[in-house]
C-alpha positions as CSV (number, residue, x, y, z in Angstrom):
1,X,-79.9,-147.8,-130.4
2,X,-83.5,-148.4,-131.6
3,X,-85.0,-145.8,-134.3
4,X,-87.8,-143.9,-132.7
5,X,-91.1,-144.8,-133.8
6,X,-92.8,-141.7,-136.2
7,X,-95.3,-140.3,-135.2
8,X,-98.7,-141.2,-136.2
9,X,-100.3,-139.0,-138.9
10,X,-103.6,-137.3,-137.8
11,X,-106.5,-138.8,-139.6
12,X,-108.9,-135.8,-138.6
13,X,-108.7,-132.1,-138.6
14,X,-110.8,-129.9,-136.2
15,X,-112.4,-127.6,-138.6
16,X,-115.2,-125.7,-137.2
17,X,-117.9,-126.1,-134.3
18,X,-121.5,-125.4,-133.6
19,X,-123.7,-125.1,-130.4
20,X,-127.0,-126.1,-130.1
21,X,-129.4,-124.8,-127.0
22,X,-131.3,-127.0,-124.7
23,X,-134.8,-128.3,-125.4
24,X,-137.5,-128.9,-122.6
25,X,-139.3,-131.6,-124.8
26,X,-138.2,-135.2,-124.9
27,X,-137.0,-135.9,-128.9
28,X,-139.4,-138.6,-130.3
29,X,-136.9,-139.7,-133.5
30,X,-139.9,-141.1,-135.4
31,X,-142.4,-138.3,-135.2
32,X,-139.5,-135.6,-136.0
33,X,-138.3,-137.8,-139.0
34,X,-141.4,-138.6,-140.8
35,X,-143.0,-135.5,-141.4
36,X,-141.3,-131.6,-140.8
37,X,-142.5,-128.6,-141.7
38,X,-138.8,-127.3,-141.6
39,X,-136.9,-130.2,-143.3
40,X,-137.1,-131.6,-146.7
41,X,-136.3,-135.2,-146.8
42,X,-135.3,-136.8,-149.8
43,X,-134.8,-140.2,-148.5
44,X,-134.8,-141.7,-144.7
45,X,-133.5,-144.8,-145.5
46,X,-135.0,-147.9,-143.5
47,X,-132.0,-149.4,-141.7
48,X,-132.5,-145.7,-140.0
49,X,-135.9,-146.4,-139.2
50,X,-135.4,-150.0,-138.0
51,X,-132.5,-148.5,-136.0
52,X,-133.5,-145.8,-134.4
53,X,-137.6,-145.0,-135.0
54,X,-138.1,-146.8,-131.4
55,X,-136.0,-144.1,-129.6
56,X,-137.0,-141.6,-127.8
57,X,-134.2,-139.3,-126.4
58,X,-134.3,-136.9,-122.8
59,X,-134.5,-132.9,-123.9
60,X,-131.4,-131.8,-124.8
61,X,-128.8,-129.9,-122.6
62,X,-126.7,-128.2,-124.5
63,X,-124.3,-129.4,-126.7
64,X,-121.1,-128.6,-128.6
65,X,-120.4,-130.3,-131.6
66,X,-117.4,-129.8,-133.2
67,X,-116.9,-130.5,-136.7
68,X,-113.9,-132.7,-138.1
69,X,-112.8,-133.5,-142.0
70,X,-111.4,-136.4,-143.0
71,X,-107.6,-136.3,-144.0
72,X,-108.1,-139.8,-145.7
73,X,-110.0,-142.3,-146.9
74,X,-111.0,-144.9,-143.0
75,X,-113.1,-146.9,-141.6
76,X,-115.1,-145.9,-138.4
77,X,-112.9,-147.8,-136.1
78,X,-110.2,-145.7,-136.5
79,X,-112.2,-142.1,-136.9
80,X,-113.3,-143.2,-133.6
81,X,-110.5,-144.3,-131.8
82,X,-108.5,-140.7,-132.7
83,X,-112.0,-139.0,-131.5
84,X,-111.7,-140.8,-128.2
85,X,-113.6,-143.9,-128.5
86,X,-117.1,-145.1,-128.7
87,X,-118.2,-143.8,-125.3
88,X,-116.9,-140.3,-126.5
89,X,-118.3,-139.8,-130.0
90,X,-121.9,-140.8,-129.5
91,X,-124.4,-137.2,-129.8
92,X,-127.9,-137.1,-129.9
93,X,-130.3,-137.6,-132.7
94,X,-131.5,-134.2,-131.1
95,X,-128.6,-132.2,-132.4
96,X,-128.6,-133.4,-135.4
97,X,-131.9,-132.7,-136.2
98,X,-131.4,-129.4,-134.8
99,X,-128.3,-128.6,-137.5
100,X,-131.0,-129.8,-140.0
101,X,-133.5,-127.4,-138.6
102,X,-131.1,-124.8,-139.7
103,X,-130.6,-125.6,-143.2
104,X,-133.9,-127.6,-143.9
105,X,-134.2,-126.5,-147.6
106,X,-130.1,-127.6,-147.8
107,X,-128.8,-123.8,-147.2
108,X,-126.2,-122.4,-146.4
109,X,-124.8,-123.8,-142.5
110,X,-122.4,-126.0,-141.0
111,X,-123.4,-129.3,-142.8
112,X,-121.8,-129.8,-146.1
113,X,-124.8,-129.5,-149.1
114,X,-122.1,-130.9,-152.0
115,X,-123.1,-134.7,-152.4
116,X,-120.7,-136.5,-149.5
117,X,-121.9,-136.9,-146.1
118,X,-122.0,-135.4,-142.8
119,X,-121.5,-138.5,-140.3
120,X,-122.6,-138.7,-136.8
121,X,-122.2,-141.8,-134.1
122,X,-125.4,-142.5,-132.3
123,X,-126.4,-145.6,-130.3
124,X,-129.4,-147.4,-131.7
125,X,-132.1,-149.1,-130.1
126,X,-130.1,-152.0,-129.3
127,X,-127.6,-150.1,-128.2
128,X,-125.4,-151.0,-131.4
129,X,-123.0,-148.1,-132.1
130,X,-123.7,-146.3,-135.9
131,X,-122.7,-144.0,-138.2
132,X,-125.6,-142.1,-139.4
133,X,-125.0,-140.4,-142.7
134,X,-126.5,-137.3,-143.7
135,X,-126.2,-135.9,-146.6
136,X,-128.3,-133.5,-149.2
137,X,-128.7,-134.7,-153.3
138,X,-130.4,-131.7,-154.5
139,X,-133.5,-132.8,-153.7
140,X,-133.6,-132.4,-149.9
141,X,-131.9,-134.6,-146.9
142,X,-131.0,-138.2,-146.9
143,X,-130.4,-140.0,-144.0
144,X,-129.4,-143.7,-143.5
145,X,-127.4,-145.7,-140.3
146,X,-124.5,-147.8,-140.7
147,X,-123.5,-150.5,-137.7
148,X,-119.6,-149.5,-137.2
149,X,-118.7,-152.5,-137.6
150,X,-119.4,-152.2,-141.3
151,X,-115.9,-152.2,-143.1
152,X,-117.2,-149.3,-145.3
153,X,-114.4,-146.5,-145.9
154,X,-115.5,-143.0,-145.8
155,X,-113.3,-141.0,-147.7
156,X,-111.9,-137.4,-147.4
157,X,-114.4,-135.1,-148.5
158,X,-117.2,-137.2,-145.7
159,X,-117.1,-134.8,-142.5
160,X,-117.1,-136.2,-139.4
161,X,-119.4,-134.2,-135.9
162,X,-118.9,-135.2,-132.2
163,X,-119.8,-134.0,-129.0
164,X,-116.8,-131.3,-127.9
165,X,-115.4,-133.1,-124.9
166,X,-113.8,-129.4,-123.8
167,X,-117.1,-127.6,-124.4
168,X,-119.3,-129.7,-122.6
169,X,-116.7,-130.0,-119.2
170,X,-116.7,-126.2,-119.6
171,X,-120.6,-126.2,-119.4
């Protein structure tokens, strides 16, 4: 009789959540990452400009997005294969400019402030899936994009946000 298989070990942990309301506006990316009253940007690294300055997203319904750490050190394809898949981790630039609305001097809030990075999978202008990282060095918020299919490792202090499937079926 054959052993059964073990169970896989999580990778992620659901650790906390956040809703953001709905806009009426369309979200121009580049005019709400090059200059904000609200925001301080340290750095908003070019392969984020290249990527994603040309979009320009619907308003905003609103969203859930719940908040995940990392239990080890992984690429993307796995964090997004437990998450669902590509289809199902992809937000909006939108709402995570909103979070950084909320702690635009690097307060207190639901994104880390400690020096490793909040990630977030977005769709680029040609469509490529991305890890945006966001993160704040003291000095205010940097921001970069990473194609997925970059083998880079995050490790277990990163943080990981997606769209809350249950949330958004509820609303």
């Amino acid at each position: 009789m054959p052993e059964p298989k073990p169970e896989a070990t999580p990778l992620l942990e659901p650790i906390d959540a956040v809703t953001l309301p709905a806009s009426s506006e369309p979200f121009v990316v580049r005019d709400r990452f090059e200059k904000s009253p609200s925001i301080t940007f340290a750095t908003v690294w070019t392969e984020f400009k290249k990527r994603f300055y040309g979009l320009v997203e619907r308003p905003l319904s609103p969203i859930t997005l719940r908040k995940y750490k990392l239990l080890r050190i992984a690429p993307d394809g796995p964090i997004i294969a437990e998450l669902g898949g590509p289809d199902r981790v992809q937000g909006r630039i939108a709402a995570l400019y909103g979070l950084l609305q909320r702690q635009g001097r690097g307060g207190d809030g639901i994104l880390q402030t400690n020096g490793y990075a909040n990630i977030f999978y977005q769709r680029d202008v040609k469509g490529v899936l991305c890890a945006i990282r966001v993160g704040w060095d003291g000095d205010g918020w940097v921001i970069d994009a990473i194609p997925v299919e970059d083998p880079l490792a995050w490790n277990g202090r990163h943080e990981i946000f997606c769209p809350d499937a249950s949330a958004s079926a509820a609303g």
